[in-house]
C-alpha positions in Angstrom: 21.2 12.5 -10.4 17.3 12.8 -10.7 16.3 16.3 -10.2 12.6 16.6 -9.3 10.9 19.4 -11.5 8.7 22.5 -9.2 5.5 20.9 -8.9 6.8 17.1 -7.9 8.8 19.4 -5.3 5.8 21.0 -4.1 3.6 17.7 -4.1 6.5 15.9 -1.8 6.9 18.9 0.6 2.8 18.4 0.5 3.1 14.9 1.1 5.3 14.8 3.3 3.8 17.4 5.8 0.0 16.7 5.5 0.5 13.1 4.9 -2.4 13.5 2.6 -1.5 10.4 0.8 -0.7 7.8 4.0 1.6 5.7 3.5 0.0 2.9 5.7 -2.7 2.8 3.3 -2.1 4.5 0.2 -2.2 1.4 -2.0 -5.8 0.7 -1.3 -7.1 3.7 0.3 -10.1 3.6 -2.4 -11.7 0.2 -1.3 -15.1 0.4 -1.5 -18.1 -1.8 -1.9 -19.6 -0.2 -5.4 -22.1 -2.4 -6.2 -23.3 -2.5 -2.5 -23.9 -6.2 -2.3 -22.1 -5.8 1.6 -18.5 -7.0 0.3 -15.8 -6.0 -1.8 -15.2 -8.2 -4.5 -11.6 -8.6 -6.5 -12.9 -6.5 -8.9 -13.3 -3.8 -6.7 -9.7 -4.4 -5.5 -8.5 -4.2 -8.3 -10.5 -1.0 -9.3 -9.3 0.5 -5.9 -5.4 -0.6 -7.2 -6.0 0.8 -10.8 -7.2 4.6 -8.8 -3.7 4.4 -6.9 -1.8 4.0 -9.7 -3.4 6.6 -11.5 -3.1 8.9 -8.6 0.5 8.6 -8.5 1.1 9.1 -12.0 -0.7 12.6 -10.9 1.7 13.4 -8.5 4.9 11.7 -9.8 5.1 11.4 -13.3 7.1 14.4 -13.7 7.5 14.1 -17.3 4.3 13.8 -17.8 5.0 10.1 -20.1 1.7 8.4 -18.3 4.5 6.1 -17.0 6.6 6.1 -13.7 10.3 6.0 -14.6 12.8 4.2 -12.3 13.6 8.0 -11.0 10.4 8.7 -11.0 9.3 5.5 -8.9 12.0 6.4 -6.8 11.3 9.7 -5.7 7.7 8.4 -5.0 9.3 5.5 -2.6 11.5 8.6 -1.0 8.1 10.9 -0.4 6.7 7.5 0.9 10.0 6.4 3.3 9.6 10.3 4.7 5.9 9.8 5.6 6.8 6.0 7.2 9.6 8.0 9.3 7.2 11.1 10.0 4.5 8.8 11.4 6.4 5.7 12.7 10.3 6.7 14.0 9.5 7.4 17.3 12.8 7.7 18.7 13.7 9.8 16.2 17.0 8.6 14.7 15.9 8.4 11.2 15.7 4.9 10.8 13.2 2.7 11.3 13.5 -0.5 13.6 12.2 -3.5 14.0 9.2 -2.9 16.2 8.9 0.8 14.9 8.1 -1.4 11.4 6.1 -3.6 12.7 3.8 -0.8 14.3 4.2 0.0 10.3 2.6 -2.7 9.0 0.4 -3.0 11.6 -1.3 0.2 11.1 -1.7 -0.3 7.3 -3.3 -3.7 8.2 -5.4 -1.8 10.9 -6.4 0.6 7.8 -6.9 -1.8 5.6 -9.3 -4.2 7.9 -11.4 -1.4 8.7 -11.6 -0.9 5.0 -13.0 -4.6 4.3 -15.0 -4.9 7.7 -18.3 -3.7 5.8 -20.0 -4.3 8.9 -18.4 -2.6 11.0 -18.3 -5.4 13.7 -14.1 -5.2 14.2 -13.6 -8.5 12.7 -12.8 -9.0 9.1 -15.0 -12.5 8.0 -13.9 -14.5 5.6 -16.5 -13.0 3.0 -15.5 -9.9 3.6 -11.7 -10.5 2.8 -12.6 -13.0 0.0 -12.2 -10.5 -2.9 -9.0 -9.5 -1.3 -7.4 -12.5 -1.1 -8.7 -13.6 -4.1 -7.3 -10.4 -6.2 -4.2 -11.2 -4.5 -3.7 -14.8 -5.6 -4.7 -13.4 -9.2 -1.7 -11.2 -8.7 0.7 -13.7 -7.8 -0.5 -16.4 -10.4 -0.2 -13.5 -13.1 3.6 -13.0 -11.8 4.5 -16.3 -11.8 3.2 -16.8 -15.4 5.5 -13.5 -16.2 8.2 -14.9 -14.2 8.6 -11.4 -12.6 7.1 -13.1 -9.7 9.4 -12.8 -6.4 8.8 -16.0 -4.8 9.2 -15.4 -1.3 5.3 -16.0 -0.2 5.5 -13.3 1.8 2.2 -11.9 1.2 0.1 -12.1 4.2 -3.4 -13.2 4.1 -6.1 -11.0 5.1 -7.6 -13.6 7.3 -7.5 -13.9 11.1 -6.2 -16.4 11.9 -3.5 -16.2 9.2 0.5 -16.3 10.3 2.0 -12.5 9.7 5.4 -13.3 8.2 6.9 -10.2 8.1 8.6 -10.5 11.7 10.4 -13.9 10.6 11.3 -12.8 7.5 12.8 -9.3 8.3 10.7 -7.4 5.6 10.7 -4.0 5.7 7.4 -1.9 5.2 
């Protein structure tokens, strides 16, 4: 059994009361327009990625290795399922259903869109969610080359009038 040391303790009791680090959000809660040309490229995606990654080897690389371990990427999914019941289990039971999910993944996509709608005008154009989707078809074409790839096409465009999936397919947040 994977015992967490003092300070990953301390940093999931944080977590996991402040919700400092939301869940809805916390993979790309960095994206911002650097070069300030109005949109946020795939390279700035993918610099917003790279600061996520880093900030969790802050608070969960226990061993300090500069790489997540399996129990270490598992406490960090445990901190994350306790902020997704915190915010999103409104009944209270402990679990999270269907439409208490979908809330879930609507929120992060809320977070998200109001990340990539530089303008502020409530709709995300297809400029602005061009370097998103365009960092993640690099990511899937990079998996499939690996063959680590998952293959579900589950991935959900950030564009409007794009079909959400994650209702058909059962996929939990």
């Amino acid at each position: 059994m994977f015992k967490l040391n003092q300070k990953s303790k301390l940093i999931a009791i944080v977590l996991g009361s402040a919700m400092t680090l939301s869940a809805t959000a916390a993979s790309y809660q960095n994206l911002v327009d650097a070069d300030g040309d109005g949109l946020i490229s795939a390279e700035e995606v993918a610099t917003a990625r790279a600061e996520s990654k880093a900030e969790n080897l802050v608070l969960f690389d226990a061993n300090g290795d500069d790489e997540l371990s399996k129990d270490e990427r598992k406490a960090m999914r445990e901190v994350r399922k306790q902020e997704m019941l915190t915010q999103f289990d409104s009944d209270g039971d402990g679990t999270l259903s269907r439409a208490e999910r979908r809330a879930a993944q609507d929120a992060r996509n809320d977070a998200i869109d109001a990340q990539l709608d530089l303008n502020q005008d409530g709709v995300v154009s297809a400029e602005e969610s061009a370097g998103w989707d365009a960092d993640r078809e690099a990511r899937k074409d990079k998996k499939g080359k690996k063959g680590k790839g998952k293959g579900k096409g589950k991935g959900k465009s950030r564009d409007a009038g794009s079909a959400d999936t994650s209702e058909s397919t059962g996929e939990s947040v």
